[in-house]
C-alpha positions as CSV (number, residue, x, y, z in Angstrom):
1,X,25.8,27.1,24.9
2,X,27.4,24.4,22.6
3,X,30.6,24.5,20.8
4,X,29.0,23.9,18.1
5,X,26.6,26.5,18.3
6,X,28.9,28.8,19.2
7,X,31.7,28.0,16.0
8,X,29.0,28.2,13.8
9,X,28.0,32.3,15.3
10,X,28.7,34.5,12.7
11,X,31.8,36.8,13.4
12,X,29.6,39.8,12.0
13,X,27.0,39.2,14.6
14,X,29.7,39.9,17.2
15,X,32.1,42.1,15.4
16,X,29.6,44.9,16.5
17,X,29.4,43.7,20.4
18,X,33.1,44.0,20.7
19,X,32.7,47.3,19.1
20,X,29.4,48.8,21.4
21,X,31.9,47.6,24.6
22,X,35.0,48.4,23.6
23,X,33.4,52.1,22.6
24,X,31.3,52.2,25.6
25,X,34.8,52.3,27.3
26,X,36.3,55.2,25.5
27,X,38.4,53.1,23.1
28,X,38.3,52.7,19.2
29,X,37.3,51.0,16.6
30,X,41.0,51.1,15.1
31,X,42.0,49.9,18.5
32,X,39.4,46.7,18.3
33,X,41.0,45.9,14.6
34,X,44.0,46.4,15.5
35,X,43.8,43.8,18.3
36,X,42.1,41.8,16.4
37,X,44.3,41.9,13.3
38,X,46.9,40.8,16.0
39,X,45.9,38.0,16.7
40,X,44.5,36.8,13.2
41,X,46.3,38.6,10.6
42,X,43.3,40.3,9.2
43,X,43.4,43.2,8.1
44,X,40.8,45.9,7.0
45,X,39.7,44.4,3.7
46,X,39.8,40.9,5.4
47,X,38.4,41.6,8.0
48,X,35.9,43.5,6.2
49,X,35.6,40.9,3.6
50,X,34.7,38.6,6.5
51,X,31.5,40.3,7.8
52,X,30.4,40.9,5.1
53,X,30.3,37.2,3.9
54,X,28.8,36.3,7.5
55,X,31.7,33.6,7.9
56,X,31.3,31.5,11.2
57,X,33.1,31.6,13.9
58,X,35.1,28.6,13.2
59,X,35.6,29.9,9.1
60,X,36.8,33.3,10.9
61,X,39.8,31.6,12.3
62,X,40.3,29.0,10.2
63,X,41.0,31.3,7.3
64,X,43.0,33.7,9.2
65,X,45.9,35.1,7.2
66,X,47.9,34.1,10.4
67,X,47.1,33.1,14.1
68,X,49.5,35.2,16.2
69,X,52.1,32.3,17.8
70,X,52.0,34.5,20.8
71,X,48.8,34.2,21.7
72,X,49.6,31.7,24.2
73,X,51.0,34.5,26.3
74,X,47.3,35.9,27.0
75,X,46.0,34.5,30.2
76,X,43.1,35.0,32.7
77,X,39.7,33.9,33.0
78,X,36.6,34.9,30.4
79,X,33.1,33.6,31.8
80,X,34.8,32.1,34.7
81,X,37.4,30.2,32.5
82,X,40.9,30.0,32.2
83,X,41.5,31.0,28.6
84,X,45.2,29.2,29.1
85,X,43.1,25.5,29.9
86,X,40.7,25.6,27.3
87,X,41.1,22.0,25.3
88,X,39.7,22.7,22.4
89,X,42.1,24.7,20.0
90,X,38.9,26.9,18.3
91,X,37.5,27.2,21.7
92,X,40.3,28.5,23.1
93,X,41.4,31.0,19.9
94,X,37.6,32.4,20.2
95,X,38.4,33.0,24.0
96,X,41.9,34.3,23.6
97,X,40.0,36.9,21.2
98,X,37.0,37.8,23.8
99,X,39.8,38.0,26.6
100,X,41.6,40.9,24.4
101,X,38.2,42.5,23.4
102,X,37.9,42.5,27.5
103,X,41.8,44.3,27.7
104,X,40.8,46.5,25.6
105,X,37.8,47.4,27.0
106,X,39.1,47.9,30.7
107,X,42.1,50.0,29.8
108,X,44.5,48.2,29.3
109,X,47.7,49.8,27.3
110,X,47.5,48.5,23.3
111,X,51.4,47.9,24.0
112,X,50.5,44.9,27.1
113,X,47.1,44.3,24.9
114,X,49.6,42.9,22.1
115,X,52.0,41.2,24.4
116,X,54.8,44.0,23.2
């Protein structure tokens, strides 16, 4: 898929895939916005506030309260790439959030999720 295509996917058309796989797993929905709230900032009523206005992908992040300065410490591979060598800085903060959605989703402790 194009970048382009895929900054201008709405967050709330993915907000309930994370949600379906991170359940599917035995984990929580306060678990998936607390990781995400991590790494943006958001929290509920933001992050409410932004499916409900269907904001994009790239409006998602770029009106995040905050991006998390230690998200460069998540590393590993999504779809076969290195989240770490991604170029492109909205690239890259979309795959830093699918790589925690995938933590999550495997196990992972919340305390290693959130680079504690």
């Amino acid at each position: 898929m194009r970048q382009e295509k895929v900054f201008a996917m709405e967050f709330a058309r993915l907000y309930p895939l994370y949600l379906k796989k991170v359940e599917a797993k035995g984990r929580s929905k306060e678990e998936l916005d607390q990781v995400i709230g991590w790494l943006t900032g958001y929290r509920d009523e933001g992050l409410r506030r932004q499916i409900e206005a269907g904001s994009s992908l790239e409006t998602f992040f770029a009106q995040a309260p905050r991006f998390n300065p230690n998200a460069a410490l998540i590393k590993g591979v999504v779809c076969g790439i290195r989240v770490e060598e991604v170029e492109h800085p909205l690239m890259q903060k979309i795959r830093y959030l699918d790589k925690l959605v995938d933590e999550l989703a495997k196990g992972k402790a919340l305390e290693k999720i959130l680079r504690k």
